[in-house]
C-alpha positions in Angstrom: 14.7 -11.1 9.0 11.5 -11.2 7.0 10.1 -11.2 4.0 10.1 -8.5 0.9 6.9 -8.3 -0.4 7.1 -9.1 -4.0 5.7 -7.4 -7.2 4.5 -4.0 -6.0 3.1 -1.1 -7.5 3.2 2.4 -6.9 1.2 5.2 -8.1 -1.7 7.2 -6.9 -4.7 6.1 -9.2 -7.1 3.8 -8.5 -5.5 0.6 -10.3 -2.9 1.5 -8.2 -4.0 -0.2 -5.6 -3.5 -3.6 -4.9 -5.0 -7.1 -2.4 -2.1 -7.8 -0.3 -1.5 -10.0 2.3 1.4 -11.5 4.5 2.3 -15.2 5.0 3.6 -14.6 8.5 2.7 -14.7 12.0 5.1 -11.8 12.7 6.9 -10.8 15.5 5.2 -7.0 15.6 2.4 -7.0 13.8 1.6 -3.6 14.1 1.1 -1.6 10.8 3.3 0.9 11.6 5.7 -1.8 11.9 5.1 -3.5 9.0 5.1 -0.6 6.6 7.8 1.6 8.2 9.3 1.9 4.7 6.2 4.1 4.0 7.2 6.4 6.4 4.2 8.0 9.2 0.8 7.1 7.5 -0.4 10.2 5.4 -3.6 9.8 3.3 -1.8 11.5 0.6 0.7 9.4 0.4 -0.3 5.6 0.9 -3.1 4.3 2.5 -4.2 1.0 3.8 -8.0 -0.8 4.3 -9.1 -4.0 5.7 -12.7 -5.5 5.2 -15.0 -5.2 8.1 -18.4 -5.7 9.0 -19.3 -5.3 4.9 -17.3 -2.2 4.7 -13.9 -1.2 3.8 -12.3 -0.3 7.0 -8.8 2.5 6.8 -6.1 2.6 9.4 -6.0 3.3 12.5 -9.5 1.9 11.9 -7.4 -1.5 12.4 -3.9 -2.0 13.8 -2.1 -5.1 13.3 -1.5 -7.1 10.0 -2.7 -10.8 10.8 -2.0 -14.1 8.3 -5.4 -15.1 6.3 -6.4 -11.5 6.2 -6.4 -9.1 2.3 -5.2 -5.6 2.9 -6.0 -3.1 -0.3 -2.7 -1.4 -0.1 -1.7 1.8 -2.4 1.4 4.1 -2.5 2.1 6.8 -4.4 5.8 7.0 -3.5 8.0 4.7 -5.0 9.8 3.0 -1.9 11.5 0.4 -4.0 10.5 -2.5 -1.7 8.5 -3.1 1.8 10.0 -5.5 4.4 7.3 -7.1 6.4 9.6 -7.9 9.6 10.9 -10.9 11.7 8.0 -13.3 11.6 7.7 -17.4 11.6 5.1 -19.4 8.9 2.0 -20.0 10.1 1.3 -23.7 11.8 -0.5 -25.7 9.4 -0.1 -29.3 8.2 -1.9 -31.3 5.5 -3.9 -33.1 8.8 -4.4 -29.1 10.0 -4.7 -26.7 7.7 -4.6 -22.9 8.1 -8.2 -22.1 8.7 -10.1 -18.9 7.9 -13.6 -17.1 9.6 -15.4 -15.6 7.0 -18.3 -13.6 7.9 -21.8 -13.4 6.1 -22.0 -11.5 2.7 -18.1 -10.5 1.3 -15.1 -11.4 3.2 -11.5 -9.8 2.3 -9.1 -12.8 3.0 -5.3 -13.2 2.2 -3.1 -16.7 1.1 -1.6 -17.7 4.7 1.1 -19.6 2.8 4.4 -18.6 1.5 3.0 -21.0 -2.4 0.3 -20.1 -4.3 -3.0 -21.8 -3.6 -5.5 -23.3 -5.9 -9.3 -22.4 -5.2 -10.7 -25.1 -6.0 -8.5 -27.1 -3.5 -10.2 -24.7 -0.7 -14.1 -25.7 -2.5 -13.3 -29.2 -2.3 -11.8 -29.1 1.0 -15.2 -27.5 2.6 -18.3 -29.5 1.9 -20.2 -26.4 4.1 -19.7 -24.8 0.6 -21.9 -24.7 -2.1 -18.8 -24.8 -4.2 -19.5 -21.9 -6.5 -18.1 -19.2 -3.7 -16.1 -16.9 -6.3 -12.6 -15.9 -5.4 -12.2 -12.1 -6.8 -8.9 -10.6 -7.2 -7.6 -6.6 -8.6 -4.7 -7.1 -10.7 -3.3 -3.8 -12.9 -6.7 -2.2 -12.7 -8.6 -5.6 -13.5 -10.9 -6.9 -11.8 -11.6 -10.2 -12.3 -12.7 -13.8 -11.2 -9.1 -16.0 -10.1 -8.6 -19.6 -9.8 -5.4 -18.8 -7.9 -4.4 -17.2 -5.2 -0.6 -16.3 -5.3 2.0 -15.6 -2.5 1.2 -12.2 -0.8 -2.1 -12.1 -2.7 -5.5 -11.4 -1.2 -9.1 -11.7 -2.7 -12.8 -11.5 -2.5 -14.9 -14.3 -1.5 -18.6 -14.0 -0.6 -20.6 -17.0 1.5 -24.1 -16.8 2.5 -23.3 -17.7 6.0 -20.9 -17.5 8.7 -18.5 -20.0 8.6 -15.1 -21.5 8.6 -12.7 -22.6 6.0 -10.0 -25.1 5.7 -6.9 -23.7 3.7 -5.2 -27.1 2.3 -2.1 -27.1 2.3 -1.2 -28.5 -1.2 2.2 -26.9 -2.6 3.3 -27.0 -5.7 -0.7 -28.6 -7.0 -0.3 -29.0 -10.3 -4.2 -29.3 -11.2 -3.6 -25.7 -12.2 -7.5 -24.8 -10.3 -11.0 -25.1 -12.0 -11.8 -25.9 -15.3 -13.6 -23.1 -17.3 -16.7 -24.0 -18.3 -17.7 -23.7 -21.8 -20.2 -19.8 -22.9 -23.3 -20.5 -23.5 -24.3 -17.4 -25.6 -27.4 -19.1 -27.5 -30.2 -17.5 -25.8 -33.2 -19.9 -27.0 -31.3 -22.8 -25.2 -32.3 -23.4 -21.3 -29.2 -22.8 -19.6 -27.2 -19.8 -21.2 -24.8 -16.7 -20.1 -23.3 -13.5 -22.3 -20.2 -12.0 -20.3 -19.8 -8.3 -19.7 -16.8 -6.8 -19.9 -17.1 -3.2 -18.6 -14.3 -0.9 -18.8 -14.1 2.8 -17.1 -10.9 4.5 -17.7 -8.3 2.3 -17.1 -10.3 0.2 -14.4 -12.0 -3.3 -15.7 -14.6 -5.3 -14.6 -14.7 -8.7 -16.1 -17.5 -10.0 -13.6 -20.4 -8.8 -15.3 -22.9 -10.6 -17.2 -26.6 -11.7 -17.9 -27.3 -15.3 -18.4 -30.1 -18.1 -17.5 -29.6 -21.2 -15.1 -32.6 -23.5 -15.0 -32.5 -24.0 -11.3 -32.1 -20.1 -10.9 -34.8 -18.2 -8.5 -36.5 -15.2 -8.5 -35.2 -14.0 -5.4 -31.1 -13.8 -5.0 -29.8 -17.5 -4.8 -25.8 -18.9 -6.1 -25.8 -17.9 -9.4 -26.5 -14.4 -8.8 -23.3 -11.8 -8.3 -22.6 -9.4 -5.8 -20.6 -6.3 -6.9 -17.1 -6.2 -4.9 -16.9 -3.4 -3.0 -14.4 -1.0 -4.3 -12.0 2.2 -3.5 -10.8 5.3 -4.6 -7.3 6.8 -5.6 -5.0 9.3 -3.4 -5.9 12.6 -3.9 
């Protein structure tokens, strides 16, 4: 029984890593279960981190692998694939959806469903949000703001305040998430933003940027950006 998780990477670096999650309420959720292919867990050769309290949080600083919840996840071993166990879906129905705690400043969440989800299904679905939370995902060293979040994928969200979101469940949404909005780049204009690309290594951060928003403030308000907190390689 149970899932193989799909599309993993191996390797020791930091793009190495990668936002996992699992779409199960499993039978043994206990890491050591869930990662036995790994074999006993050795900082040198895979490691694992939850988001806690605003800080990346390493096993055995957690123990059990929990639907709604990202895990960073890197191995240096190739294992060929990772079984995550016996486990059933999570119960959720379009009347009563999945639902999520997020805590103030960044939360580390995971896609509860076996589909990929849109974002802006989740905005819509939560009028307690301002509707410009971004949801930030790694992929192959980049990272980057998504309008998706796929099968076994987790991300970065960040909410001003403690609070609780609704997870719709809306397979197979063909809206295909937010619409981008057009660069303003023309600086003498009242509303106007330059993106930043910045690259070190092989690591990208397409978050950056410097821009103006007539309703902006002085002191931090929703159109301001947090930087994502972020890991290191093995060894």
């Amino acid at each position: 029984g149970g899932l193989s998780i799909p599309g993993l990477r191996f390797g020791s670096k930091v793009e190495d890593y990668q936002i996992i999650s699992i779409p199960l309420t499993l039978d043994n959720s206990a890491v050591t279960a869930v990662f036995n292919e790994l074999g006993t867990y050795d900082k040198k050769k895979w490691r694992l981190f939850s988001y806690y309290e605003n800080d990346n949080r390493e096993y055995p600083g957690f123990s059990s692998i929990t639907p709604g919840n990202g895990f960073w996840l890197i191995s240096k071993n190739n294992v060929g694939s990772i079984n995550t166990g016996a486990g059933r879906t999570v119960a959720a129905t379009e009347s009563n959806p999945f639902e999520i705690s997020l805590a103030q400043g960044w939360n580390l969440i995971g896609n509860p469903y076996d589909f990929t989800i849109i974002w802006q299904d989740v905005l819509d679905a939560n009028n307690q949000l301002n509707g410009n939370e971004q949801l930030i995902t790694f992929n192959n060293g980049i990272l980057a703001e998504s309008t998706t979040l796929s099968r076994f994928q987790g991300g970065f969200t960040f909410v001003n305040n403690a609070t609780t979101i609704k997870i719709p469940v809306l397979k197979n949404n063909a809206s295909g998430g937010r619409n981008a909005e057009s660069v303003k780049a023309t600086l003498d204009e009242p509303e106007w933003i330059l993106p930043l690309h910045l690259t070190n290594g092989s690591i990208t951060n397409q978050l950056g940027g410097v821009g103006m928003h007539p309703d902006a403030k002085f002191e931090r308000d929703n159109f301001d950006r947090i930087g994502v907190p972020f890991l290191h390689g093995i060894g």
